[in-house]
KOLBADO-79018 format. One record per residue (C-alpha): residue in three letters; x, y, z. Coordinates in steps of 0.05 Angstrom, whole numbers, padded with zeros to 5 digits, always signed. Layout:
<recs>
ALAXYZ;...
</recs>
This chain:
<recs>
UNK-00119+00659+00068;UNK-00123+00731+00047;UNK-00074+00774+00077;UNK-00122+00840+00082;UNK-00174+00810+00125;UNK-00149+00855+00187;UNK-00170+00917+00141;UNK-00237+00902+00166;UNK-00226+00875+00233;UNK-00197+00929+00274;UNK-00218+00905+00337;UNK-00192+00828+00339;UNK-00138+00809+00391;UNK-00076+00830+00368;UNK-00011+00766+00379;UNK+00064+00799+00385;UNK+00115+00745+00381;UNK+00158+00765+00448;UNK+00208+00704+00454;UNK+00240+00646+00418;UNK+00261+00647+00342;UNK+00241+00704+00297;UNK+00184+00669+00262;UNK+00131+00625+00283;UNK+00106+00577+00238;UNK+00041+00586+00191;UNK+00018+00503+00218;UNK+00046+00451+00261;UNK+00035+00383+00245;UNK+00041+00329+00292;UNK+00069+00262+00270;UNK+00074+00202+00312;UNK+00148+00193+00291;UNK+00214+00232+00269;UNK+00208+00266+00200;UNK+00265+00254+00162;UNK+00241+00291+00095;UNK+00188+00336+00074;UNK+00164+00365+00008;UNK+00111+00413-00019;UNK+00071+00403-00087;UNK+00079+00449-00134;UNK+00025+00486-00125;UNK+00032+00488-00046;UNK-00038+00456-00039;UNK-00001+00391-00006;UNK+00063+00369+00039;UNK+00092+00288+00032;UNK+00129+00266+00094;UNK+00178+00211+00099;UNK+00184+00182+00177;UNK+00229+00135+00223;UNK+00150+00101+00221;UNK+00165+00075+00144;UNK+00106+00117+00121;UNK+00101+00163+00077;UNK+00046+00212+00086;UNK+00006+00273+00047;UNK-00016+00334+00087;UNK-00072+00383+00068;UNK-00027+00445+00063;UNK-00072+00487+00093;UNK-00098+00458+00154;UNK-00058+00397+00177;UNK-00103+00350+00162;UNK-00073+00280+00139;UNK-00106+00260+00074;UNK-00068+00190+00052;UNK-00025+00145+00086;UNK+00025+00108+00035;UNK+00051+00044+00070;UNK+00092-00010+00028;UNK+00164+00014+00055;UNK+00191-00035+00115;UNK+00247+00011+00144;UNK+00253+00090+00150;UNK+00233+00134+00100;UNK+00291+00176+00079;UNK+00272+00228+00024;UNK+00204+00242-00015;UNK+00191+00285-00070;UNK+00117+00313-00114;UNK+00124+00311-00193;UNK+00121+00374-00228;UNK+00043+00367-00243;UNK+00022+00333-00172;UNK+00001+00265-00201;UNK+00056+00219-00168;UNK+00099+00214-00104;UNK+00169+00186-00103;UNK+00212+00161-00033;UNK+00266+00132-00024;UNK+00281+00089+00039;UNK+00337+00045+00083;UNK+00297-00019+00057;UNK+00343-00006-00010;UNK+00284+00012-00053;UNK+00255+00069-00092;UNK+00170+00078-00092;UNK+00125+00105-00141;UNK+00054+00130-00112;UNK-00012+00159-00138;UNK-00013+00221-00099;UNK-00089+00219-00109;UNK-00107+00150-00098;UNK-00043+00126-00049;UNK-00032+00059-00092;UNK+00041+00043-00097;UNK+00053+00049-00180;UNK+00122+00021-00180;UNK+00180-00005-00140;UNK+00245+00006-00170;UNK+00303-00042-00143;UNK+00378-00043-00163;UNK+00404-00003-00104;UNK+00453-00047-00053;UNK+00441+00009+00002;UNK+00397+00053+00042;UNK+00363+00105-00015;UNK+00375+00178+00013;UNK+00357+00228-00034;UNK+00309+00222-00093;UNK+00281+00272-00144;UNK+00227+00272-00206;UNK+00248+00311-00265;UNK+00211+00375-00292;UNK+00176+00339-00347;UNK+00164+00273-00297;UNK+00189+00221-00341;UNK+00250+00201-00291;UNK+00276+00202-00228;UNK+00344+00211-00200;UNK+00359+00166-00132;UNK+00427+00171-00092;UNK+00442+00121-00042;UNK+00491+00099+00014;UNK+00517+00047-00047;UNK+00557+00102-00070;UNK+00517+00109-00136;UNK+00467+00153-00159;UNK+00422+00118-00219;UNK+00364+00141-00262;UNK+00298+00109-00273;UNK+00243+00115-00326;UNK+00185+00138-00283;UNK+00134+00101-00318;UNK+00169+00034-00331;UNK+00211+00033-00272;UNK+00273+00013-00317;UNK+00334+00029-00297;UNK+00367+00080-00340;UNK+00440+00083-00323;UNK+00487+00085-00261;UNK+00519+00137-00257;UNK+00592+00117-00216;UNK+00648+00155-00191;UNK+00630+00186-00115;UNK+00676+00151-00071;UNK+00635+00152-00014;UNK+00558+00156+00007;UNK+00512+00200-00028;UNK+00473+00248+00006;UNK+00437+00284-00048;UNK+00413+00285-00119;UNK+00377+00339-00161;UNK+00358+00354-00234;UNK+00367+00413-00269;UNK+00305+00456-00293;UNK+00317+00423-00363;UNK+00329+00361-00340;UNK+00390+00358-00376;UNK+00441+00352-00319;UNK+00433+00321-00253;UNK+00476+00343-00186;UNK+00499+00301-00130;UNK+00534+00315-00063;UNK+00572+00259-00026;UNK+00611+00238+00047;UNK+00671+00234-00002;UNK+00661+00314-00002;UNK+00656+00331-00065;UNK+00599+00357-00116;UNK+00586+00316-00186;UNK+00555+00348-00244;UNK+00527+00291-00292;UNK+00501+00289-00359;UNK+00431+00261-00352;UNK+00427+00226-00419;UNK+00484+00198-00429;UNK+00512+00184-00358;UNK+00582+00224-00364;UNK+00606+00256-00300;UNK+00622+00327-00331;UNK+00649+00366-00268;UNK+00669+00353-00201;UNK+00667+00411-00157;UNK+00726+00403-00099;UNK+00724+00450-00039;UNK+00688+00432+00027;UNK+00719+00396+00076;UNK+00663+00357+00104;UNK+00608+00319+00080;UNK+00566+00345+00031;UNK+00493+00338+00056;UNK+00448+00379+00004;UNK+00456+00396-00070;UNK+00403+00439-00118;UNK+00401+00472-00183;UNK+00372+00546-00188;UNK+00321+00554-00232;UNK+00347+00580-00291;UNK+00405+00515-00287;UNK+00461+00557-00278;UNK+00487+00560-00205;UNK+00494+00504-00154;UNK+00485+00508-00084;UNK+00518+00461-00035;UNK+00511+00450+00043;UNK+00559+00417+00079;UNK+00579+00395+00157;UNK+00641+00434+00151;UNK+00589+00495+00166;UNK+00584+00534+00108;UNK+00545+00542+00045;UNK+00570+00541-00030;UNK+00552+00573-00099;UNK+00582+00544-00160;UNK+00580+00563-00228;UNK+00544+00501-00259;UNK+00586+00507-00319;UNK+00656+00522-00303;UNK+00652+00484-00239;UNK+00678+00556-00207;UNK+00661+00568-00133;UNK+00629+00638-00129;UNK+00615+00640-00065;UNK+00630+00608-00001;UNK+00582+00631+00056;UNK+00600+00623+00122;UNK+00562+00639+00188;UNK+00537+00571+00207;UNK+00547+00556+00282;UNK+00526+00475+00261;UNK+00526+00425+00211;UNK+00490+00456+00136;UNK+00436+00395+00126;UNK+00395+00426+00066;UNK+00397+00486+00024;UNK+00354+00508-00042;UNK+00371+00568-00092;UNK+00338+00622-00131;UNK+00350+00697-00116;UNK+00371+00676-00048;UNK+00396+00630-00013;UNK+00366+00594+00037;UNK+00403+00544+00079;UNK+00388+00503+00148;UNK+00436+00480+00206;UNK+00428+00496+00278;UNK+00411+00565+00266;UNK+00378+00585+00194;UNK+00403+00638+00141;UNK+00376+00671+00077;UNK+00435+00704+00029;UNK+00435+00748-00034;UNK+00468+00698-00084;UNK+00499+00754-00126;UNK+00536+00784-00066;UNK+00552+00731-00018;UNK+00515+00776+00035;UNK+00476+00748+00093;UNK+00403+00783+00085;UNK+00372+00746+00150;UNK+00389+00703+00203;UNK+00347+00675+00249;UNK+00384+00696+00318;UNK+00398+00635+00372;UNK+00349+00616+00419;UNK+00351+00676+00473;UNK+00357+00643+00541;UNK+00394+00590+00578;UNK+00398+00513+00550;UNK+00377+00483+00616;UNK+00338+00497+00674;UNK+00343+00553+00712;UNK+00355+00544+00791;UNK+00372+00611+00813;UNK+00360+00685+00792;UNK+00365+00752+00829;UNK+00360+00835+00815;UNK+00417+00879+00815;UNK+00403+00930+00871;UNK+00389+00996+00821;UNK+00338+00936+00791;UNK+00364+00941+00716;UNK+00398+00887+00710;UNK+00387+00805+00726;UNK+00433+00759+00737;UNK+00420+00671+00727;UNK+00450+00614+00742;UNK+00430+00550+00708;UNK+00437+00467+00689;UNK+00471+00493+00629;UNK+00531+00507+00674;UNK+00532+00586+00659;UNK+00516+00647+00684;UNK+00479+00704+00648;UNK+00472+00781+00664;UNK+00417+00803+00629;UNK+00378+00877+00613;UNK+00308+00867+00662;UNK+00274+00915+00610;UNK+00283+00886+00545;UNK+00312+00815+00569;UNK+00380+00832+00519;UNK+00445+00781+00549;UNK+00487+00822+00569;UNK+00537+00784+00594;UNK+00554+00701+00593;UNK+00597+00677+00653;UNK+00633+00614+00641;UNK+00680+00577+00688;UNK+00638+00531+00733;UNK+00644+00451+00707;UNK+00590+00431+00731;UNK+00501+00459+00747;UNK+00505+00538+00777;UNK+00456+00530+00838;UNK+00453+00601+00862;UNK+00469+00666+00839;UNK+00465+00735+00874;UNK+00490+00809+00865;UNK+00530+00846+00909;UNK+00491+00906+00927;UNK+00543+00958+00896;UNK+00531+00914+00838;UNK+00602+00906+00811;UNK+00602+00843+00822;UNK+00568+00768+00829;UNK+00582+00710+00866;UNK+00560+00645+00841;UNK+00553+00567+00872;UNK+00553+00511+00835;UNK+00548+00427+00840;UNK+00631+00433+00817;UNK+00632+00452+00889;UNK+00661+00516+00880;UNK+00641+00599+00902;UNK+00660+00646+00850;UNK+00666+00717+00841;UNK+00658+00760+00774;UNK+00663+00831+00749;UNK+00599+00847+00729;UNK+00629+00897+00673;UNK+00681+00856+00644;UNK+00650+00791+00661;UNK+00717+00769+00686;UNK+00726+00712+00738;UNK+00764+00745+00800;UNK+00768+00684+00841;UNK+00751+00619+00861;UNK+00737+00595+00930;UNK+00744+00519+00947;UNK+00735+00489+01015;UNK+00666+00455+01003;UNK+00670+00378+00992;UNK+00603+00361+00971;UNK+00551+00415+00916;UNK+00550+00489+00934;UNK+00469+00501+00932;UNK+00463+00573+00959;UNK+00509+00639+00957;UNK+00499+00709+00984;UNK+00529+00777+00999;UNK+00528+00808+01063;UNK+00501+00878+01066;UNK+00560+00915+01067;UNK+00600+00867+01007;UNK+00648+00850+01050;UNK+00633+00778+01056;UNK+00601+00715+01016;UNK+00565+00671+01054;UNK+00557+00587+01021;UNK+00519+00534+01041;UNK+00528+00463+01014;UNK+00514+00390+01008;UNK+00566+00374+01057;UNK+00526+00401+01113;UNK+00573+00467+01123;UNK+00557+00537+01118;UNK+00625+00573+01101;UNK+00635+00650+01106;UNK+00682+00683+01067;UNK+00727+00744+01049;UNK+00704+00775+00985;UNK+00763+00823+00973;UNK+00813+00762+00984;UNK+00782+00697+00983;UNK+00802+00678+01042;UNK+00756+00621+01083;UNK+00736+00667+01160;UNK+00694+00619+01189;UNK+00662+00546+01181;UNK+00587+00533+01222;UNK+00574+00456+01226;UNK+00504+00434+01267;UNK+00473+00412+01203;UNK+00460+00340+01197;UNK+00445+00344+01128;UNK+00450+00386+01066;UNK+00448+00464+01067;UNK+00399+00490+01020;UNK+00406+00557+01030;UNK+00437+00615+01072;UNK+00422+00687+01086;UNK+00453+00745+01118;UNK+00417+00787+01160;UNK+00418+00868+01138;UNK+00466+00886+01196;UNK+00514+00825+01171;UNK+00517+00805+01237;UNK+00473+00735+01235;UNK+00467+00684+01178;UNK+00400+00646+01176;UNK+00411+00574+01134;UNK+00355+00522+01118;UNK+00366+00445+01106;UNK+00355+00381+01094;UNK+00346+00358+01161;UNK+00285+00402+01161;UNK+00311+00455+01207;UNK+00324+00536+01204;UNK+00386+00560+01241;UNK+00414+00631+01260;UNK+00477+00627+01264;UNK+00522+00692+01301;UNK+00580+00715+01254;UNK+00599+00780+01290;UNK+00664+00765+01307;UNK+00714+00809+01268;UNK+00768+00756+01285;UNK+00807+00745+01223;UNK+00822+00669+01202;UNK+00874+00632+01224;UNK+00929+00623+01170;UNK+00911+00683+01130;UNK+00982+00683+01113;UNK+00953+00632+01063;UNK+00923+00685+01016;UNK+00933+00672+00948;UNK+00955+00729+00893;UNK+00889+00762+00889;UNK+00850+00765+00849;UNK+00892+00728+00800;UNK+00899+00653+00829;UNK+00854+00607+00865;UNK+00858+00612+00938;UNK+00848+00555+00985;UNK+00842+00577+01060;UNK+00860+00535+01126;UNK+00842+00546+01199;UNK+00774+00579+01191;UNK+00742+00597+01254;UNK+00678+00562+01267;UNK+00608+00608+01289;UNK+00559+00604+01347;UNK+00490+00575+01342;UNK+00440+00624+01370;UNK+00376+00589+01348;UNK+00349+00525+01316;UNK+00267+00542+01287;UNK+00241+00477+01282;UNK+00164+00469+01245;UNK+00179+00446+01181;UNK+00169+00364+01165;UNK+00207+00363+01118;UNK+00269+00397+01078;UNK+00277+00473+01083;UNK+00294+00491+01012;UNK+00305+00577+01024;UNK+00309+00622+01074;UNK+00320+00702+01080;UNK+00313+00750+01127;UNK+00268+00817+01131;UNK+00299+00878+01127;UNK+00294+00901+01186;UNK+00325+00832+01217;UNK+00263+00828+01252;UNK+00239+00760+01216;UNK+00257+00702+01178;UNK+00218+00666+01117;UNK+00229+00594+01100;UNK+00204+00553+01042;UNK+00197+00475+01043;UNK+00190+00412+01015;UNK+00127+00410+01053;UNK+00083+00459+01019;UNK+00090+00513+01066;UNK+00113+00583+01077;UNK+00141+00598+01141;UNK+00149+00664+01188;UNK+00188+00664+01245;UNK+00205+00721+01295;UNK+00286+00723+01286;UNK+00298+00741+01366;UNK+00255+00690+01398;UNK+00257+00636+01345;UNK+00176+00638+01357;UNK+00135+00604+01291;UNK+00095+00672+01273;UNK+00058+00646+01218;UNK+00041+00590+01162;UNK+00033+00604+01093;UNK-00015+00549+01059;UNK-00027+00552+00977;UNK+00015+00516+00935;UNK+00007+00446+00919;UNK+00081+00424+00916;UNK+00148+00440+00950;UNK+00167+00511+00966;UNK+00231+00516+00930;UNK+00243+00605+00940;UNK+00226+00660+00980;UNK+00243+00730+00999;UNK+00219+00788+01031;UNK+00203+00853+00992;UNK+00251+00911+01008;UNK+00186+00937+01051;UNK+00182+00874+01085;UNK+00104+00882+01075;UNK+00106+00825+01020;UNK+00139+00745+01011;UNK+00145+00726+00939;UNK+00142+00639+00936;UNK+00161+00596+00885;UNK+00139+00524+00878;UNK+00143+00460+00836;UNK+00057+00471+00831;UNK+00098+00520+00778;UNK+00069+00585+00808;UNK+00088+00645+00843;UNK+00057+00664+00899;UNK+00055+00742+00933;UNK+00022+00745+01005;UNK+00023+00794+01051;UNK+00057+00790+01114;UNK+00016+00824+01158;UNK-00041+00776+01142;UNK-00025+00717+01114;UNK-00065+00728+01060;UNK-00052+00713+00975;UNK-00043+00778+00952;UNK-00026+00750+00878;UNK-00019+00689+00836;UNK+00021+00688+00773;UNK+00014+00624+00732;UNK+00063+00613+00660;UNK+00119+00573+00671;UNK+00114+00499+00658;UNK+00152+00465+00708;UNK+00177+00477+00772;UNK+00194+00542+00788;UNK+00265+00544+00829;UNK+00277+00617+00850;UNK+00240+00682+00858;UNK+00259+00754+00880;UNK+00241+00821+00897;UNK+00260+00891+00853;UNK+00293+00930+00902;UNK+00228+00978+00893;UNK+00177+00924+00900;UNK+00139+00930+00833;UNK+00170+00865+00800;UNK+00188+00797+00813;UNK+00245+00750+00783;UNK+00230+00680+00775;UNK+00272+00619+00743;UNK+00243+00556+00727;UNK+00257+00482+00705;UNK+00228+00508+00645;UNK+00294+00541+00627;UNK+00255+00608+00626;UNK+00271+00673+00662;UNK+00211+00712+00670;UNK+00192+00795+00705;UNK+00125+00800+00730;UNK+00083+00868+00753;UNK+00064+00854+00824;UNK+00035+00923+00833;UNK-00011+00934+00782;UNK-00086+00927+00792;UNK-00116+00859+00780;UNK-00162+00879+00730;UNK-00133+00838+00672;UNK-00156+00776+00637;UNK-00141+00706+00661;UNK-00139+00634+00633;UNK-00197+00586+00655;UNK-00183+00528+00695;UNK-00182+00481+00633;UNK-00135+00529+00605;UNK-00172+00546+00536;UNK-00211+00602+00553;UNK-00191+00672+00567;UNK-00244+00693+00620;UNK-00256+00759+00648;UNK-00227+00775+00727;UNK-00260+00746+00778;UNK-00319+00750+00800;UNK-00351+00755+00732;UNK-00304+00696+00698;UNK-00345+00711+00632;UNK-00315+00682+00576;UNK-00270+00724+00524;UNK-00239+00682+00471;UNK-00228+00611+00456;UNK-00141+00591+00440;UNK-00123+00528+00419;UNK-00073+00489+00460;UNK-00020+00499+00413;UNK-00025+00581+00431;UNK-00048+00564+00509;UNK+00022+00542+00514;UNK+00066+00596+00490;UNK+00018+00649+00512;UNK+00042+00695+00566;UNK-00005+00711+00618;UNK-00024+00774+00650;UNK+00030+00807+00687;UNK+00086+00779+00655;UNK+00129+00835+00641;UNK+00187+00792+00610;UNK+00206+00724+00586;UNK+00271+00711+00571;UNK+00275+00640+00533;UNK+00302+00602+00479;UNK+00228+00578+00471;UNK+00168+00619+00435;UNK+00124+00661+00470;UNK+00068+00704+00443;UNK+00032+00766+00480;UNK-00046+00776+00464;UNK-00066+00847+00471;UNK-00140+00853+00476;UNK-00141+00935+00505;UNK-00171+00949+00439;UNK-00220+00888+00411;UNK-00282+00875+00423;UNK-00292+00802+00445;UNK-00341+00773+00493;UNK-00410+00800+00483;UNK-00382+00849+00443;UNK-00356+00808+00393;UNK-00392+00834+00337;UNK-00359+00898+00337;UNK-00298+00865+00314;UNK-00320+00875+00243;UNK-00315+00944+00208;UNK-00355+00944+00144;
</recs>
């Protein structure tokens, strides 16, 4: 496809990548089973697969489409390869043999048995007169590619072989084994001429350049090797791999693939480009929450960590460890020095948000710790947990002040009021409790304090806190709670679908909140307390307005349930964390004007109530597309922004060209 035809399209959509990996790929082609090897043709017109399906399959480069199936192999396909000129197909497979195919036609040519092992690595020569196979039997042979004769065996690996190449000339073959090492082999004659001793792992990927003479070598000790093809000298070893080096090739650069991917300047050694890890959490994400000036976020997720991160450009800023076990909630004192985390290891912790240090550990809970917060004034942390407690404690000590039991089942989530003088806790049992915590009694046994904030502190002789009300509506389990700002009313979220308001004095129901189609798992009040922000497992998040009732705002894009939500402390964004493992900052101020998705999800559509269609997307693009509103996606998944300010689509579509 030419690369100039935006010269005369001005006015198209314009895609900016925004998450993910550096670089999306050109085509994506969907195979029933795992891939195990890939290849282009020479002329890049064509890609052969090899699959866990025993096929081996060619691919119209260009646009996916799957032009012959080659079946004859009856276990996986391990490694395929294109001659030089495009004419024939060779693969290699854990049924022991090596296959010859017409590319063109897809009739199997030849089958070429003498291995007593799975085949992993094959290769034509330049010219296409042989092939080079390595195999699990320790031996790497040679084959005349139009008989099928065997050549010669060439012994001496100790171990498996992983890979086999020819040289440009076809004069020398290369072969990397388990037993670690890298052979150089005279292709005529058979004679192992070098072995190249070095890695300390098993050697997964050998090539030639092109001009024959430098080797590269990959290897699950991590790094990356250049050899001097005829001295056997190692010129370079390049480090940097975070994972296992399962293929490499060599020309001017280096390219080389493990768990993250790297391109090198052979000469130098130097890394030129990496392609960064995945930015976002490894799991789902079940809590998040602003710092109070609104610059920062802070996450807790499945993957056991928790993350400070920049809310304008979604940079990490920070990684937590220390919890052994899924982070369920996360919030930020409102100095916002620090952060106190809960987690299924049944544990509250504190951390220094500028050094990311751990100051303490509070244990007293015996079952999950599923929600955490601050009290106004810092002073405090208040937990709720799976063993039906809510448990206040010291945050400058540690030390355990009081223990509220009434629950019959697990605490979802707790809440101080503003003043810090009531807690508000949801649960299982489908009830909302206020609980009074004014007392400034100090514990009983706070002799017991541990050498803060150095060692874990274990408290004994809490005090326990008075009941004031018990808001029962809900049918079923009260997932979050949170007061207003003024303490004047509580919101609840449940498992029922609704959004509840109470009045926090009376304990009176003051209004339901009916939209989403699953279980309320967050909500909060804006700082205004003229707004709730919901988040559900329909995957949305919801704004209404308090006074009313009504759906102020909708904002669809994650793809699974979404687990928390928050306020800015101005009330022009909103945090949300999903199963999705996504962190994501939405505009809830600016005017609905924008574009939106049609219900089928293909369409871009003009805001209601025109709907008119704008552009059609694929599904492949539907998915990573963020939609309107969506300020910020931190994820270790792609994600693409469409920015249509300037094109002409719609009935205007033929404006799009500029002659």
């Amino acid at each position: 496809m030419s690369r100039t035809w935006k010269k005369r399209f001005f006015h198209v959509p314009a895609f900016v990548r925004t998450g993910g990996e550096d670089s999306l790929p050109l085509l994506t082609i969907w195979v029933e089973n795992n891939v195990i090897s890939a290849a282009f043709s020479s002329d890049g017109a064509r890609i052969v697969s090899g699959s866990w399906d025993n096929s081996v399959r060619v691919w119209d480069a260009s646009t996916g489409a799957e032009l012959k199936r080659l079946d004859g192999h009856f276990e996986s396909v391990q490694s395929v390869a294109f001659s030089n000129d495009g004419t024939h197909i060779v693969s290699g497979s854990d049924d022991k043999s090596v296959r010859v195919w017409n590319a063109s036609t897809g009739e199997e040519l030849k089958k070429l048995d003498g291995h007593s092992d799975s085949v992993h690595s094959v290769a034509f020569s330049r010219k296409g007169t042989c092939i080079v196979s390595g195999s699990w039997d320790n031996s790497v042979r040679v084959w005349n590619a139009s008989t099928g004769a065997e050549l010669r065996k060439l012994d001496g690996h100790s171990d498996r072989i992983q890979s086999v190449a020819f040289s440009n000339d076809g004069t020398h073959i290369v072969s990397g084994s388990r037993d670690k090492s890298v052979r150089v082999w005279n292709a005529s004659t058979g004679a192992e001429l070098r072995r190249l001793d070095g890695h300390s792992g098993w050697v997964h990927s050998v090539a030639f350049s092109s001009d024959g003479t430098r080797i590269v070598s990959g290897s699950d000790d991590k790094s990356v090797r250049v050899w001097n093809a005829s001295t056997g000298a190692e010129m370079w070893s390049l480090g940097g791999h975070y994972g296992w080096v399962h293929s490499g090739a060599v020309g001017a650069r280096v390219v080389s693939d493990s768990d993250n991917k790297s391109v090198r300047d052979v000469s130098t050694g130097t890394e030129l480009r990496r392609t960064r890890r995945p930015n976002g959490h490894s799991e789902s994400v079940c809590s998040v929450a602003f710092s109070s000036d609104g610059t920062r976020i802070v996450s807790g997720s499945y993957d056991k960590s928790v993350r400070v991160w920049d809310a304008s450009t979604g940079a990490e800023l920070k990684r937590l460890d220390g919890h052994t076990n899924w982070v369920h909630s996360v919030a930020s004192s409102s100095g916002g020095t620090r952060i106190v985390s809960g987690s299924r290891d049944k544990s509250v912790r504190l951390w220094d948000v500028s050094t990311g240090t751990e100051l303490r550990v509070m244990n007293g809970h015996s079952g999950s710790v599923c929600s955490v917060a601050f009290s106004g004034d810092d002073t405090r942390i208040v937990s709720g947990s799976w063993d039906n407690s809510v448990r206040v404690w010291n945050a400058s000590t540690g030390a355990e002040l009081r223990v509220m039991n009434g629950h019959t089942e697990s605490v979802r989530s707790v809440a101080f009021s503003s003043d810090g003088i009531r807690i508000v806790s949801g649960s299982d049992d489908k009830s909302v409790r206020v609980w009074d915590v004014s007392s400034k009694t100090e514990p009983i046994g706070s002799n017991n304090y541990s050498f803060w904030p150095f060692m874990r502190y274990e408290s004994r002789g809490a005090q326990a806190g008075v009941e004031l009300k018990r808001l029962d509506g809900h049918s079923k389990s009260v997932h979050s709670v949170a007061f207003s700002r003024d303490d004047a009313r509580i919101v609840s979220g449940s498992d029922d679908k609704t959004v509840r308001v109470w009045d926090a004095s009376t304990g009176a129901e003051l209004m339901i909140l009916d939209g989403h189609s699953e279980s309320v798992h967050s909500v909060a009040f804006s700082n205004d307390d003229t707004r709730i922000v919901s988040g559900s497992g329909d995957k949305s998040v919801r704004v209404w307005d308090v006074a009313t009732g009504a759906e102020l705002r909708r904002l669809n894009g994650h793809s699974d349930r979404v687990r928390s939500v928050a306020f800015s402390s101005d009330g022009t964004r909103v945090v949300s964390g999903s199963l999705d493992k996504s962190v994501r900052v939405w505009d809830v101020v600016a005017p609905i004007n924008a574009w939106e998705l049609s219900s089928h999800g293909s369409w871009l559509i003009s805001p209601q109530p025109h709907n008119q269609r704008l552009m059609w997307m694929p599904q492949e693009v539907v998915k990573i597309l963020n939609l309107p509103y969506n300020l910020l996606n931190i994820s270790s998944e792609p994600s693409a922004d469409v920015q249509i300010t300037e094109s002409r689509i719609g009935p205007a579509w033929v404006a799009c060209y500029t002659p």
